[in-house]
GUTIKOL-605741 format. One record per residue: y, z, x of N, C-alpha, C in turn. Coordinates in steps of 0.02 Angstrom, whole numbers, padded with zeros to 5 digits, always signed. Last residue first. Layout:
<atoms>
YZXYZXYZX
...
</atoms>
This chain:
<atoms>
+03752+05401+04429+03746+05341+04461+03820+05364+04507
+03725+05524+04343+03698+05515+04379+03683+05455+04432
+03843+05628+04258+03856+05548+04301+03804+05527+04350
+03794+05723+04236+03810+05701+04182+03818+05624+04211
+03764+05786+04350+03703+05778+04328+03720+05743+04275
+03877+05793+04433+03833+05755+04446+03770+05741+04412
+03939+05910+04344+03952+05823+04351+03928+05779+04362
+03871+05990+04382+03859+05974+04331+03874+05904+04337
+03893+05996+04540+03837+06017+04502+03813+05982+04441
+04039+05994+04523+04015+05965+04554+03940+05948+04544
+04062+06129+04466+04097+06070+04429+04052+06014+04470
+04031+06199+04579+03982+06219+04541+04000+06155+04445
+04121+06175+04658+04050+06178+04671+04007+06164+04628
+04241+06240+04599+04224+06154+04603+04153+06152+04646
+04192+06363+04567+04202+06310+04534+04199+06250+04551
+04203+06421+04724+04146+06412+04691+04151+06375+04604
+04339+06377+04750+04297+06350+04792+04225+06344+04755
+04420+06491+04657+04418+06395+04636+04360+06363+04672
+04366+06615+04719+04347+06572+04648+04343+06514+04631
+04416+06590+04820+04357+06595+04821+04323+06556+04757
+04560+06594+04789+04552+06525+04828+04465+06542+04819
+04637+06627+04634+04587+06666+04697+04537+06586+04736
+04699+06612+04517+04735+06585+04597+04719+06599+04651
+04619+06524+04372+04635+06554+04432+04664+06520+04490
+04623+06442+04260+04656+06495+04258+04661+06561+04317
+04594+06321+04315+04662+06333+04275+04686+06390+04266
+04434+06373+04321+04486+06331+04345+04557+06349+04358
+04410+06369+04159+04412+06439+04208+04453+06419+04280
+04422+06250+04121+04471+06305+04099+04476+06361+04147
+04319+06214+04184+04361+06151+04220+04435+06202+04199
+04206+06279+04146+04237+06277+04197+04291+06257+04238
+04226+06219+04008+04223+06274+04007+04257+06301+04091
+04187+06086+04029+04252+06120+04004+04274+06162+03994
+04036+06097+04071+04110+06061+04098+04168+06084+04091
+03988+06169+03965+03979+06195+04059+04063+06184+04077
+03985+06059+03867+04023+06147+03845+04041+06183+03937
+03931+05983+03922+04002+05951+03927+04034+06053+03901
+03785+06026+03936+03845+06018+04011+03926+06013+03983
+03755+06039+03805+03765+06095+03851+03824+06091+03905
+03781+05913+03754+03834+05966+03737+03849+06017+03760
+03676+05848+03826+03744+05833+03837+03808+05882+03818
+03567+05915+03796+03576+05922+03869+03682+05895+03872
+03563+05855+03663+03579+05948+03671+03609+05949+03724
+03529+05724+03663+03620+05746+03659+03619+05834+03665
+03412+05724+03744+03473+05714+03793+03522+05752+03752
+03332+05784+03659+03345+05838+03726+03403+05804+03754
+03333+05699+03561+03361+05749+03537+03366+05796+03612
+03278+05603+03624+03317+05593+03608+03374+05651+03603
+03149+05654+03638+03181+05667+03722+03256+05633+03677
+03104+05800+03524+03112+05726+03535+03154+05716+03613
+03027+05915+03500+03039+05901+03579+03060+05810+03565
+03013+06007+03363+02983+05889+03381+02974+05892+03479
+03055+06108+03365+02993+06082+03288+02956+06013+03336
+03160+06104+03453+03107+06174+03439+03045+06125+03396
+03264+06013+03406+03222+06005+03469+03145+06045+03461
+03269+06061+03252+03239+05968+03302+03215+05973+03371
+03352+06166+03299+03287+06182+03269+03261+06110+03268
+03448+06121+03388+03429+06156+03424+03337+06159+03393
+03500+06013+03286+03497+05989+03341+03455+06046+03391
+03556+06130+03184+03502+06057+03166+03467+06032+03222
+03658+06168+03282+03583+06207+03259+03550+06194+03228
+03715+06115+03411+03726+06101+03355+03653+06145+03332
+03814+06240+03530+03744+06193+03527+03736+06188+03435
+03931+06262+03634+03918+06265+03573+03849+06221+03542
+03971+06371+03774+03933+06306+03757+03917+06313+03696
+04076+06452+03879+04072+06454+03801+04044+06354+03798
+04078+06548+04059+04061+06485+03986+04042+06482+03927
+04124+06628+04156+04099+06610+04115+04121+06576+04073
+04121+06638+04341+04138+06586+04297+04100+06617+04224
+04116+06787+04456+04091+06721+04438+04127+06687+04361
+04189+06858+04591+04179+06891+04507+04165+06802+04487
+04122+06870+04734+04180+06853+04711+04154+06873+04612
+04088+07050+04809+04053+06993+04777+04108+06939+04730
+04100+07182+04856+04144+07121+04874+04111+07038+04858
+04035+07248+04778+04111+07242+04752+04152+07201+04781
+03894+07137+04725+03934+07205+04748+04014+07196+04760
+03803+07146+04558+03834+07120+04597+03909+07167+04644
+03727+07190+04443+03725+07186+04501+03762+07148+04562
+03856+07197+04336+03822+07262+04361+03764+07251+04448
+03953+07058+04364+03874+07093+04325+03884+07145+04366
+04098+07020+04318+04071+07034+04389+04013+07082+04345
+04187+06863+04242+04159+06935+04240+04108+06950+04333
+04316+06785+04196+04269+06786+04256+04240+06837+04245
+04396+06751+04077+04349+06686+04090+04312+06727+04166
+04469+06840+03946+04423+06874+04022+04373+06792+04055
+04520+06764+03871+04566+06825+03904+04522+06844+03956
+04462+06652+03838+04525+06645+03876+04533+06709+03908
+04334+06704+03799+04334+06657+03866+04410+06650+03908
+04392+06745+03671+04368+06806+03728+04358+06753+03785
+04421+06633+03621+04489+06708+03628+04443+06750+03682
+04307+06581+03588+04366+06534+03640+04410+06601+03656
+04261+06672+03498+04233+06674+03568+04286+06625+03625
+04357+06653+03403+04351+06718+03431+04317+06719+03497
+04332+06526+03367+04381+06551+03394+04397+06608+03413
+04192+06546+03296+04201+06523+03348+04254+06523+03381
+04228+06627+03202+04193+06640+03242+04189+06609+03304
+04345+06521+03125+04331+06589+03138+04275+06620+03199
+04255+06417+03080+04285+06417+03147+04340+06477+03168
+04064+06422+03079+04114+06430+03071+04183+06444+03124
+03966+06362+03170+03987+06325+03117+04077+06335+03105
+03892+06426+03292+03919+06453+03234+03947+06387+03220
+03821+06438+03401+03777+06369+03348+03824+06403+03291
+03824+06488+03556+03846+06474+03508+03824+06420+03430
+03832+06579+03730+03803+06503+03671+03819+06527+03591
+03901+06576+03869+03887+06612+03799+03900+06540+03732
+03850+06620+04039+03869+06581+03961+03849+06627+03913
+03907+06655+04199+03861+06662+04139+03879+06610+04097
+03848+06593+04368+03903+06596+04322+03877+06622+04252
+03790+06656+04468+03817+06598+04492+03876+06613+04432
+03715+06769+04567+03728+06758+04500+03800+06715+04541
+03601+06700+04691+03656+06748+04671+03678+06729+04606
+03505+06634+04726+03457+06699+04700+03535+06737+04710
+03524+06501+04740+03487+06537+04801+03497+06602+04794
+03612+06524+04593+03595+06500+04633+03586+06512+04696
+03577+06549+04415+03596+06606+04503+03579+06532+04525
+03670+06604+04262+03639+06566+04294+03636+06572+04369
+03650+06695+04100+03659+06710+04180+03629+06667+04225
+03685+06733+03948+03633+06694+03978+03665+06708+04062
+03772+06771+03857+03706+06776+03851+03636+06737+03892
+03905+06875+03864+03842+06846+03909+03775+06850+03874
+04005+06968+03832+03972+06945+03778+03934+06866+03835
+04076+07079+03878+04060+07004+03924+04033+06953+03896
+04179+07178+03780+04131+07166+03822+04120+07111+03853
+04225+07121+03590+04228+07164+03664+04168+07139+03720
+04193+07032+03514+04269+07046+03532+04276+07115+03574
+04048+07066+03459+04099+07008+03485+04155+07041+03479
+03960+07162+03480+03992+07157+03530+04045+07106+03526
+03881+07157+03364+03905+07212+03370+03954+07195+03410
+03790+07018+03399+03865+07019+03348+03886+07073+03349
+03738+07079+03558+03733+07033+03520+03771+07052+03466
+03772+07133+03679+03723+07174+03623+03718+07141+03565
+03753+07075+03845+03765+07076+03776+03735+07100+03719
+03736+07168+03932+03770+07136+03965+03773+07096+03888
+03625+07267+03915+03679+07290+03927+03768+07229+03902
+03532+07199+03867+03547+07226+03823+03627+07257+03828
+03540+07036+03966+03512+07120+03978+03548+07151+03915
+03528+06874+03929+03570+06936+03962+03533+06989+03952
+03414+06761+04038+03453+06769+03960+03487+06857+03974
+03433+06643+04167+03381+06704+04119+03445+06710+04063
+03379+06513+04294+03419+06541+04233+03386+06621+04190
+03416+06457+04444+03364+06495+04393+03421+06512+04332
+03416+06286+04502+03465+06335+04479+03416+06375+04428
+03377+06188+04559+03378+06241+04606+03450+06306+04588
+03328+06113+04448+03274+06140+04461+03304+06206+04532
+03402+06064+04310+03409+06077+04361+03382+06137+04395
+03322+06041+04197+03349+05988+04225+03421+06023+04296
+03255+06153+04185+03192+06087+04170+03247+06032+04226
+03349+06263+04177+03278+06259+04220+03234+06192+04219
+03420+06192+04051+03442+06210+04123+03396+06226+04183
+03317+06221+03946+03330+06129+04000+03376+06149+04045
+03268+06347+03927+03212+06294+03947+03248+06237+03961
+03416+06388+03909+03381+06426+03963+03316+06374+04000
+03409+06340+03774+03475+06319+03825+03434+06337+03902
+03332+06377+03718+03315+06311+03717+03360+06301+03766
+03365+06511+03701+03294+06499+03745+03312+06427+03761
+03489+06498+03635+03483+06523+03688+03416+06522+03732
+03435+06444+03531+03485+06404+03540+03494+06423+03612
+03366+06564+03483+03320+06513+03493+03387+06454+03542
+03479+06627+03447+03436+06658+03475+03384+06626+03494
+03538+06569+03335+03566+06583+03395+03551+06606+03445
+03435+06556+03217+03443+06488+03259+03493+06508+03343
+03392+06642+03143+03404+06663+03205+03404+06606+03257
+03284+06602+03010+03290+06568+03081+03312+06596+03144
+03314+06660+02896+03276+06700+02944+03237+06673+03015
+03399+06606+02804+03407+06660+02834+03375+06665+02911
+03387+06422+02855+03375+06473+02820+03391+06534+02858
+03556+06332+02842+03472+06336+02874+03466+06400+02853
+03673+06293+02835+03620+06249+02806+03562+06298+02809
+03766+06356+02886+03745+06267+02946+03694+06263+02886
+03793+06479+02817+03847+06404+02826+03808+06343+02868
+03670+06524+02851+03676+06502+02792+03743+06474+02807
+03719+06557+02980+03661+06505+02984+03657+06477+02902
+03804+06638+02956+03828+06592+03020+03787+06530+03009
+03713+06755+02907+03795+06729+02853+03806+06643+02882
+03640+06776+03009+03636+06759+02951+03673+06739+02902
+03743+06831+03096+03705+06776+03114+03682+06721+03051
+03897+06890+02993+03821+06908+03054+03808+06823+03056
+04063+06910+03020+04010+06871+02989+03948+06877+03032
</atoms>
């Protein structure tokens, strides 16, 4: 199912490309609300967008901290649950990838499947309501959260777990700010 098929199930018109905006908007509050973490969006390489689902790293986003790739994501505003269980299937079978820049003794980082509502992504885009930025901000982190908390679980590389709960720590703290 393309994008367009994805977005006529949420309602919204063809020629939104709400998954592609869902990914800037994700990129503008991870940089807004945590300021010593850069963010960018993937390299053609690193996702080729619906051609690629069910192969590859399918990364659409890449987060660094003090200028190392920290962990990726991969965002989402599909509806359908077909599609979207295909990306839970690719998080399970490969949850760590290692980017092209990164060297071979570099630990292989965390990725994440965050699902962003796409009423909720095109509200933010049209209004900037701060209403509408918290529950995005919330679905982002809690997609972060659980996402990491899986990746987790599924390793026995003492590096790896170390930079998870780091990086669980991170978020957490930004969801529990008292």
């Amino acid at each position: 199912m393309g994008l367009d098929a994805q977005n006529q199930g949420a309602g919204l018109p063809q020629d939104k490309g709400v998954g592609f905006i869902a990914e800037e908007v994700l990129v503008d509050i991870l940089r807004n609300r945590l300021p010593d973490m850069s963010v960018r969006l993937s390299t053609s390489g690193e996702d080729s967008g619906l051609e690629q689902i069910g192969r590859g790293d399918q990364i659409d986003t890449v987060a660094y901290l003090k200028d190392r790739p920290a962990m990726t994501m991969q965002i989402t505003t599909a509806r359908d649950k077909r599609v979207r269980d295909e990306k839970i299937k690719s998080l399970r079978d490969r949850p760590f990838v290692r980017l092209d820049e990164m060297g071979l003794k570099d630990t292989a980082i965390p990725k994440t499947l965050v699902w962003m509502d796409p009423e909720k992504v095109l509200a933010f885009v049209n209004s900037g309501d701060p209403s509408i930025t918290e529950s995005l901000l919330d679905e982002v982190f809690m997609g972060i959260i659980n996402s990491l908390k899986f990746d987790l679980a599924m390793t026995k590389n003492p590096a790896e777990q170390q930079h998870i709960m780091m990086l669980l720590q991170l978020f957490e703290q930004k969801t529990n700010p008292n």
